[in-house]
N, C-alpha and C positions, 0 to 999 in steps of 0.2 A: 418665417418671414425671410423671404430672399434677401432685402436694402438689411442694411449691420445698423442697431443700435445712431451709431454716429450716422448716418443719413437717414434717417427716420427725423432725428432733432433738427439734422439739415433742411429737412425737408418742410418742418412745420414750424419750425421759427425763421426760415429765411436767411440764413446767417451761413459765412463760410464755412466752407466744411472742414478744411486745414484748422481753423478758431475753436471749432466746436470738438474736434477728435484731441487738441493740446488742453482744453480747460477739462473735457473729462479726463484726461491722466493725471490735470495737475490736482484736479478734485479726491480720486480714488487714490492720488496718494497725498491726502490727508492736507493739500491746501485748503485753506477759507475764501470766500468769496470777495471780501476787501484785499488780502493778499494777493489774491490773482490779479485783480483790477489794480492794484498800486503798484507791485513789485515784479510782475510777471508779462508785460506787454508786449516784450516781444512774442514772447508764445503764442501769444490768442492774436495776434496782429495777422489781419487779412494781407493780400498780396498787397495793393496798394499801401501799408503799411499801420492800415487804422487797425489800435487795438478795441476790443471790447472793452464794452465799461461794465458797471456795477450791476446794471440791470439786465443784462443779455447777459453776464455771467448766471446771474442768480434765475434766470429764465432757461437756462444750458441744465443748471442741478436740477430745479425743479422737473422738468420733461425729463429729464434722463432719469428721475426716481420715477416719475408716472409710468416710462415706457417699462421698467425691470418690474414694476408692479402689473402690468398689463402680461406681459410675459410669462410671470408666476403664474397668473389665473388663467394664461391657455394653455401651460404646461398642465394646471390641474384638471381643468375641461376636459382635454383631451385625453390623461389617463382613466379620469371617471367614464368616457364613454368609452373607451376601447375594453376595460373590465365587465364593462354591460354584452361585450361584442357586437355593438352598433357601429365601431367605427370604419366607415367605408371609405375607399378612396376617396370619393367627392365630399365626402364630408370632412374628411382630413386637410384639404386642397382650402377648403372654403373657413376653417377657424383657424386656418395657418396664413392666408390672406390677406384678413382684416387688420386691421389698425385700430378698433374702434371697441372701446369696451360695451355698448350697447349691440351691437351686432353680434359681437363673439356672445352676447347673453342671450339674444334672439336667438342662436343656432344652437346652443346648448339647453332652452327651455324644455323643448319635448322629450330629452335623455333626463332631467333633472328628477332627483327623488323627489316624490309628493306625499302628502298629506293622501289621506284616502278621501275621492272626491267623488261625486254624484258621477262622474263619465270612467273612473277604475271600478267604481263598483257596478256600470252597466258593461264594463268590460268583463267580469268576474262574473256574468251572469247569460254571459255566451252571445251578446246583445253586438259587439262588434262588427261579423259580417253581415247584419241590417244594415249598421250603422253605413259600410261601402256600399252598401247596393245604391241605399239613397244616395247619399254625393255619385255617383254613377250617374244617376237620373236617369235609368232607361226603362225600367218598369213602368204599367199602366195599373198594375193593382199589386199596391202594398198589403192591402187588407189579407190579401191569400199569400201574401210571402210572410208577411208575418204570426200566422200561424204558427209557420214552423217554431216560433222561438216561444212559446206560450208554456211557463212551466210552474214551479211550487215560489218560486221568486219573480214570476214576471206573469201573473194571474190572466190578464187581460193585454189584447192589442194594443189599449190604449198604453198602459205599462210600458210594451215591446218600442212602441214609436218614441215614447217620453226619452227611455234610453237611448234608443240609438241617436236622439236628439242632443243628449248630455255630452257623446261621445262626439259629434259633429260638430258642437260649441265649443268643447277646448280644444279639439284640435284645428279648427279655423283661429283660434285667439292665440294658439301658437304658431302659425302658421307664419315664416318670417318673411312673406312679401306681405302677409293683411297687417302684421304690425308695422311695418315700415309704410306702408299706403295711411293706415290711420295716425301715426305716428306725423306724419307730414301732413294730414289734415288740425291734427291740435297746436303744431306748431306756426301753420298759418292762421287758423281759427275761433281757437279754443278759448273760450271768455272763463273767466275768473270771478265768480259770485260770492258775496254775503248778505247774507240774513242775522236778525238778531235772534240769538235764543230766546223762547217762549219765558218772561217771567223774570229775561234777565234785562231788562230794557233803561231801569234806576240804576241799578250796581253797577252795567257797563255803559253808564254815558259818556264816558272818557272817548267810547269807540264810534260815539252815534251816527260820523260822516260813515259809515258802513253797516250801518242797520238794514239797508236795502240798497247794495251795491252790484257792481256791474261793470266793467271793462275787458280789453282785449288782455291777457295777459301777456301777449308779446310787447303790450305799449307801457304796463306795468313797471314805474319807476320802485327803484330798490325801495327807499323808505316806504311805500305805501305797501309792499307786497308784505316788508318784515312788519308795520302797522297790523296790518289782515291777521299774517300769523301768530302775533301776537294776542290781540283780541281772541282766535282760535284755542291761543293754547291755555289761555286764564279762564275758557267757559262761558263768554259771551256771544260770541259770532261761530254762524258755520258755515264754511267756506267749502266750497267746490268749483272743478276747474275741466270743462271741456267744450266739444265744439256741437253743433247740433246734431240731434240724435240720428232724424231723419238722414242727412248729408252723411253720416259715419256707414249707417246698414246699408246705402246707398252703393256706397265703395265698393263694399263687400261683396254686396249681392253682384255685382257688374264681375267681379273677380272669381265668383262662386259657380254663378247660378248660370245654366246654359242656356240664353236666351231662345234661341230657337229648336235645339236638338232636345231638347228637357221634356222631361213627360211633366205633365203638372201637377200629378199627387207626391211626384218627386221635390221638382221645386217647391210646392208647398212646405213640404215639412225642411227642408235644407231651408227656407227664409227665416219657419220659423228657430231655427238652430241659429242660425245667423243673429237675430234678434237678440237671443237670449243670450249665444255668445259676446256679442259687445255689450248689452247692459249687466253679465252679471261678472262676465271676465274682462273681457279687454280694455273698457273703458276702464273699469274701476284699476287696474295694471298699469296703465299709459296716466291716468290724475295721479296715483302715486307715483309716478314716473317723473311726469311734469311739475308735479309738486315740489319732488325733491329737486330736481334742476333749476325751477326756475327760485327758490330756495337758495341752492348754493350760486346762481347767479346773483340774486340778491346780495347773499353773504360777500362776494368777491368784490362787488361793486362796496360794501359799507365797511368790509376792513380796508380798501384801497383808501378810501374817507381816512378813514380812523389814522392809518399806516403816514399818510401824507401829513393830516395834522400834529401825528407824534413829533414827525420829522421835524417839522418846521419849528415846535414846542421844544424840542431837546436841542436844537440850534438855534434856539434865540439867544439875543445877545448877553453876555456875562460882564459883569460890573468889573472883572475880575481878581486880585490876589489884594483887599484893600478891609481896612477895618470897618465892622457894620456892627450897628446899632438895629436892634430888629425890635419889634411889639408887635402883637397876636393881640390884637384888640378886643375890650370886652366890656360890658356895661356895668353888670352886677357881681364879680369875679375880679373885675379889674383888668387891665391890661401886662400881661407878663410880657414882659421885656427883657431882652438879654443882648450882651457885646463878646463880638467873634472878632479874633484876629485873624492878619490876612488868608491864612490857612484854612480857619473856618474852626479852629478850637475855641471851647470855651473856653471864656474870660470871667465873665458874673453872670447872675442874672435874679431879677426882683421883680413886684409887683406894682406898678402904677394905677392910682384913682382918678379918674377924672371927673366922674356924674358924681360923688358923693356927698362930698363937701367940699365946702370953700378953700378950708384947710389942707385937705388933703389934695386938693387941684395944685396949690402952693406949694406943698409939699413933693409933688410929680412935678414942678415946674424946676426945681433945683436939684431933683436930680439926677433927672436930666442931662441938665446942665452941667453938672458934676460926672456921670459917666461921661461926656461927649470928651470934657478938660482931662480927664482921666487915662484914658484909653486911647487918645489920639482919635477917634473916629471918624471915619472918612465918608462916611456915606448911612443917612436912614434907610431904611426897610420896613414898610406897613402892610400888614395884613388886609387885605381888599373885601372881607366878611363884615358883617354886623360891627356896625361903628367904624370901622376904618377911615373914612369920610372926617367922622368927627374929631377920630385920635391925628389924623393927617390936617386937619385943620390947627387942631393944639399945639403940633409941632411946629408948625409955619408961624407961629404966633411968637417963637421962641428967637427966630433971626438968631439961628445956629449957623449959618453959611454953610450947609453942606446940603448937597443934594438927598431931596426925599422920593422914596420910590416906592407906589403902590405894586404890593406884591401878590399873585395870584395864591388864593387859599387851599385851592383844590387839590386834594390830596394829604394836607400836611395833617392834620388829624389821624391818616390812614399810617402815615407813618409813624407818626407818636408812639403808637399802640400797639406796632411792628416788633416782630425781633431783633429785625437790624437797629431799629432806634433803640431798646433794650441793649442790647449788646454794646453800642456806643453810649448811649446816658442810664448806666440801671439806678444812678444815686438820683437820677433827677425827676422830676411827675412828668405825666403826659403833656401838658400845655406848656411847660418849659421848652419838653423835645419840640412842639410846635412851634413854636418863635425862633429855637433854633433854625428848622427846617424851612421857615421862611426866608432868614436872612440866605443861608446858605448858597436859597436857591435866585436870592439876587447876585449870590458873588460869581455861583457857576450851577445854572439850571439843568444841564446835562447831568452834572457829577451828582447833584442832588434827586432829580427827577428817575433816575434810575434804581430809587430804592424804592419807589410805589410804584404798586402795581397800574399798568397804566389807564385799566378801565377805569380807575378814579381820580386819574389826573381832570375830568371834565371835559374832551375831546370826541370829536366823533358823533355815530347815530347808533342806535341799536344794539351798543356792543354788546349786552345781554345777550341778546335773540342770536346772534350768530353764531357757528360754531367755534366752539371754543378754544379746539385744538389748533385749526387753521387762525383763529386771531392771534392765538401766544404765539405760537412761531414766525407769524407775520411782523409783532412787535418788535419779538427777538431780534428777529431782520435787522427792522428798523434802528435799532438801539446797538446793535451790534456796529453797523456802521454808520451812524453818528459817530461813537464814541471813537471806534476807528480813523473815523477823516479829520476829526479834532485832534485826536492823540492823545497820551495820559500820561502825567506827573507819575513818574516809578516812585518816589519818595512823600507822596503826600495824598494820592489815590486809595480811597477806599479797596477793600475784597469785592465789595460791590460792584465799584465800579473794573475795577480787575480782571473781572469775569467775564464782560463783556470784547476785551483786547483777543486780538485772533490770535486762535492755538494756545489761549490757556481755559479759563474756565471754571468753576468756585474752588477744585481741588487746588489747582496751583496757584489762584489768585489768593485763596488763602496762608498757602505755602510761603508765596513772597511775604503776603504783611508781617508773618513769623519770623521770616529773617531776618525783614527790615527792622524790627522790635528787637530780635537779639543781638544784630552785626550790627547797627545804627544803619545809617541813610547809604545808599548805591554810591558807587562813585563813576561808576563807568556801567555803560551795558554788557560789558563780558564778565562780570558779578552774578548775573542770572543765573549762566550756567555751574553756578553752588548751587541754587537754588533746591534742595529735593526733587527731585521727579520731574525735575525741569530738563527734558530732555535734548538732541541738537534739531528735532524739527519741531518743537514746540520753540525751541530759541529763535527757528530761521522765521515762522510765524511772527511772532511778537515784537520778537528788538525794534522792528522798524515803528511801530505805533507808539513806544514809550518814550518817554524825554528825560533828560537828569539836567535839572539846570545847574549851572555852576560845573559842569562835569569838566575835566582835565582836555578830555577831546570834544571840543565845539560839535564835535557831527553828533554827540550821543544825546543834543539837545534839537536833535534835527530831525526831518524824516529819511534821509537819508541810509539809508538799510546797511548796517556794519558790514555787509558781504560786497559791499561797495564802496569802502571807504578808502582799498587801495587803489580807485579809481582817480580819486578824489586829491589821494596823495601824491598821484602823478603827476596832477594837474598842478598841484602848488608847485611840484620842483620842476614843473618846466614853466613857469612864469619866475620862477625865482623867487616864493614868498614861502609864506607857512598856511595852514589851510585858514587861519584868524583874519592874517589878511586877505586870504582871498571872499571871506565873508564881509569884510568890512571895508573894502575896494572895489567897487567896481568897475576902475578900469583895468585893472587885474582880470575881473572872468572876462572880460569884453575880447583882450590878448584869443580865451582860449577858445581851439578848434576843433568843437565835440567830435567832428566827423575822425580824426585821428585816435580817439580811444574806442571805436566800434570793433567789436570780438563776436565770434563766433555765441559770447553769451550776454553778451552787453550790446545793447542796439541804440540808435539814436532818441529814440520815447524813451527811453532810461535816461542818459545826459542829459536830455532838455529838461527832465524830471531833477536832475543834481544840482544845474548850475539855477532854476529855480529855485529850489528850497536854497541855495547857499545866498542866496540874494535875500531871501525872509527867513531864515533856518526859527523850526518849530514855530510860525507864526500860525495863531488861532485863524483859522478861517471862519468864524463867525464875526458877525456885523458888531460898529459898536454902539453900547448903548445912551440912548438920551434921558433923558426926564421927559416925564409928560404929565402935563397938568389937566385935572378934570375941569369943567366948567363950577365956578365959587358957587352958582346959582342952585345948582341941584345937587342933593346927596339922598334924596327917597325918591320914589314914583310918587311922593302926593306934591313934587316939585317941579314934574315935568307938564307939560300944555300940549296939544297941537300944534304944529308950526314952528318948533322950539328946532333951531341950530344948533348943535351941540358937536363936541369931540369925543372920538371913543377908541379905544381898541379892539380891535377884532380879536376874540378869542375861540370860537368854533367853527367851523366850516362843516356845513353837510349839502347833502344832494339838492336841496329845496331852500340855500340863501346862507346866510351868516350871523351868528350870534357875536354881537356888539355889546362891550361894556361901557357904559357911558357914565360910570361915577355914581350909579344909584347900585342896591343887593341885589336887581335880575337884570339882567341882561336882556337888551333887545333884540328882534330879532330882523333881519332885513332879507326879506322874500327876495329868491330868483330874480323877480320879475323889478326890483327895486334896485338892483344893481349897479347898473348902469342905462344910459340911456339909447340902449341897444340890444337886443337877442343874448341873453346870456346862456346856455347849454352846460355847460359848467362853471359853479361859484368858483372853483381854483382860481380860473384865468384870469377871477376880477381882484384878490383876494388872500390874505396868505395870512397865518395867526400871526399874534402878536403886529400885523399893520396898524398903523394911528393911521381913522380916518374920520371925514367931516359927514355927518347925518343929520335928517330931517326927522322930528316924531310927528308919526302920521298917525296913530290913535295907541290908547294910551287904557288899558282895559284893569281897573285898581281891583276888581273884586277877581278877577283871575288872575292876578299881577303880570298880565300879559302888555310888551312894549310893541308896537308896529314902528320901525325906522325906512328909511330910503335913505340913497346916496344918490337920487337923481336931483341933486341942487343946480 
């Protein structure tokens, strides 16, 4: 490749090139991608002075691994054919060119090792130059040429021609103008079919809108393609993907066959080579082809689903640092209940009756009442599963004056039964850890929600069906900076969530918890560097995302990055204060004139970043949160109607609408097309988890426990 790496990414993300050649050095030497975007602006700042953000950073790493991977495989291309001694100049020119991993796989097909196939073995049998005469097409009698090739392996004419046919169809199917001419007919043409398997017609009803299916698959929305292949992969539906047969040998033949100069018994056997080429090679090449792409399209479109409602789920609002009362409601088991201090340690925790007896309702009514006087407790937390409704009714009966807060369930059983919940409660049962993990995750749903895995948080479409590796890393993303843009208590932060802070990772997240257990609590962030193995670019990574409240120096509760702090101190001694008051004055910062501490390393996007945070130092940038009340009327699907107003919260978002909790165990769901009362193309724009919003039930189906809502009221 002539353009370097760095104008390659220039070139197909659109972005400065100055931006893009500073984030890959600041990447390859071992920045993180919230680092760059929070601490590093001036670097990646185009001329007018806009830095990149979070997502053109992480779109800079990602193309920059794809291109060194693209590069791997035409360094290895290339030594595979020049060891064959195929490689010719033009053919050196032309895989050193491309850009395109299908191309470079198109020019390397006919050097590629094979399998021994019906056209090597008509080559092994001397059947070859038949095979040129025909695509020639200038002969009037095959019959007397091919005699010549008539031997103990090729008995008969008919043989002779068969061959040299085998040898004419793979090498038109490898031919890399006929792949790229049919390649460009499937991608404008090429329809997407299912059938039911024979017999499986009862077993796969789940699938039956695709028992006799049919569409473009360029028009093919993600959920419906990951639908197909799922059905596919369970053994019910068989799905195939291409464009009409006719129109594809069409091509070819136009590309092949020499309409006027061509003898006809030539033409003849070259069409039917052609034929046989695209039904037995090429097509079936290009549906796996298109299969997998439009696959990993799929995929990219339902982690991007999946990624965006983490996000919006690991930033919902936190009750935050307050005493909770939590229950994991239950019928025949009881309700287990436990009280967290504002930390989130345990306090007690016990068992509540409330269907059983009279007595025992009495008995859960004081105490109750008794933990709440007890403990100080600031705030309930209800498990939003089976019974929640009824044990959220119970409480309200009690006129405790503190706010109660239906909590989402998903997940917390996943945790219970976890190592990390093991490792934090091994004296206490599963259902305990669960009540724990509920309250927890009212006081801070990040800190908590990063100990389950997130396919069972209840989020997203398909996570199953996609690939696996690209969703864990996508999550990681995800979660990596959340917790980054929040920041983390160094003193009260899990390993868990530790892991997640840039430039450390489980080794040194667990490192810290160890020393914070032996030295007692941080006092400052230049404490780190004890840390074990806590080196000075894993420090220069970190300090700025962690916070130490109460710390000696106000910045170390701030985002404000220690490699910055004698900025900061200049600033106090030329307004004449101490850095406290310049946090707690504002007419103090108002005095100061960022433009006078810009350096050669310090630019004005940093200052305006300083005297910010010193204005809210370490302020949570999550929303805060409310109460919301279900509607008294409903607590089952046998209590909703048609035509019923209700409140809900939005708790899923996929490509085809929103799943709505409205106070009953399933959730509704509100089609695309119920959105709003307008075109909606994407639910995001209408829509966002955790939103309270107002719905219509428009049918209401008990025997599938399926809810149809609108929000076109």
């Amino acid at each position: 490749m002539t353009q370097s790496v760095e104008q390659r990414i220039t070139t197909r993300l659109g972005l400065n090139s100055r931006s893009v050649a500073a984030t890959i050095e600041l990447l390859n030497g071992g920045s993180t991608v919230p680092f760059i975007a929070r601490y590093r602006k001036e670097a990646t700042a185009s001329a007018n002075g806009t830095p990149l953000d979070e997502v053109q950073i992480g779109q800079i790493k990602d193309t920059y691994q794809k291109i060194l991977d693209l590069d791997k495989r035409r360094e290895g291309i290339l030594k595979s054919i020049d060891e064959q001694g195929k490689l010719t100049t033009d053919l050196r020119r032309k895989l050193e060119a491309t850009d395109s991993i299908t191309d470079l796989e198109d020019l390397y097909l006919p050097y590629r090792q094979k399998r021994k196939t019906r056209a090597t073995i008509a080559v092994e049998r001397g059947l070859e130059p038949l095979a040129t005469i025909i695509f020639a097409q200038r002969e009037t009698s095959l019959e007397r040429i091919s005699q010549r090739y008539i031997s103990d392996a090729v008995p008969t004419i008919a043989d002779a021609l068969q061959g040299a046919r085998d040898i004419l169809a793979e090498r038109i199917s490898e031919d890399v103008e006929a792949r790229q001419r049919i390649r460009n007919l499937f991608e404008r043409e090429a329809i997407i079919r299912a059938t039911v398997k024979k017999g499986k017609e009862t077993d796969g009803e789940k699938f039956k809108d695709y028992f006799d299916f049919a569409e473009p698959l360029r028009r093919v929305p993600s959920h419906r393609l990951l639908a197909l292949r799922r059905g596919e992969t369970e053994g019910f539906l068989l799905v195939s993907i291409g464009p009409d047969e006719g129109a594809a040998t069409e091509r070819l033949e136009r590309q092949f066959v020499a309409e006027r100069s061509g003898k006809p018994v030539c033409k003849e056997q070259l069409s039917l080579a052609i034929r046989d080429g695209y039904k037995r090679l090429l097509k079936p090449s290009l549906e796996t082809e298109f299969a997998n792409t439009s696959k990993n399209k799929a995929d990219i479109d339902a982690i991007q689903i999946f990624a965006d409602n983490l996000r919006q789920l690991l930033l919902s609002p936190p009750l935050g640092q307050k005493r909770v009362l939590a229950i994991d409601p239950g019928y025949r088991t009881g309700c287990k209940t436990v009280c967290l201090d504002a930390q989130g340690n345990l306090l007690t925790d016990t068992v509540l009756y409330l269907a059983h007896s009279e007595a025992q309702r009495q008995q859960a009514i004081q105490t109750v009442q008794k933990l709440v006087s007890q403990y100080a407790i600031d705030a309930i937390a209800i498990g939003n599963g089976t019974a929640g409704r009824e044990t959220e009714e119970f409480v309200q009966t009690l006129n405790l004056d503190k706010p109660i807060f239906m909590v989402s369930e998903q997940g917390a059983s996943i945790y219970s039964a976890s190592e990390v919940a093991r490792e934090e409660f091994p004296d206490r049962d599963v259902t305990v850890r669960g009540a724990i993990s509920i309250g927890r995750r009212l006081m801070d749903p990040l800190a908590e929600l990063v100990k389950i895995d997130p396919k069972s948080i209840g989020v997203g479409q398909y996570q199953h069906d996609v690939d696996q590796t690209d969703l864990r890393n996508s999550l990681d993303t995800v979660i990596e900076s959340c917790v980054n843009q929040v920041g983390v208590s160094l003193n009260t932060a899990s390993a868990y969530l530790l892991r997640y802070v840039s430039g450390l990772g489980p080794q040194l997240a667990g490192n810290i918890v160890a020393y914070r257990a032996e030295n007692g609590a941080f006092t400052s962030r230049d404490q780190l560097k004890k840390v074990p193995r806590l080196g000075p670019k894993a420090f220069e990574q970190c300090a700025g995302f962690l916070r130490i409240e109460g710390a000696k120096n106000p910045l170390d509760n701030s985002a404000v990055h220690p490699e910055r702090y004698a900025v900061v101190e200049r600033m106090a001694v030329d307004v004449g204060s101490r850095i406290d008051d310049l946090i707690h004055r504002p007419e103090l910062r108002q005095q100061i004139n960022v433009e006078k501490y810009v350096t050669s390393a310090v630019g004005l996007p940093t200052l305006r970043d300083i005297l910010a945070e010193l204005a809210k130092p370490g302020r949570d940038p999550r929303e805060q949160l409310s109460v919301f009340e279900y509607d008294a009327r409903v607590r089952s699907i046998d209590d909703l109607h048609e035509g019923m107003l209700l409140s809900g919260v939005v708790t899923n978002i996929t490509a085809f609408g929103a799943f709505v909790d409205i106070g009953v165990k399933q959730d509704g769901l509100v089609h695309v097309s119920q959105l709003a009362n307008h075109f909606v193309s994407d639910p995001k724009t209408i829509v966002k988890v955790y939103q309270k919003v107002n719905v219509k039930v428009m049918e209401v189906d008990k025997a599938r426990k399926r809810i149809a809502l609108s929000m076109k009221i």
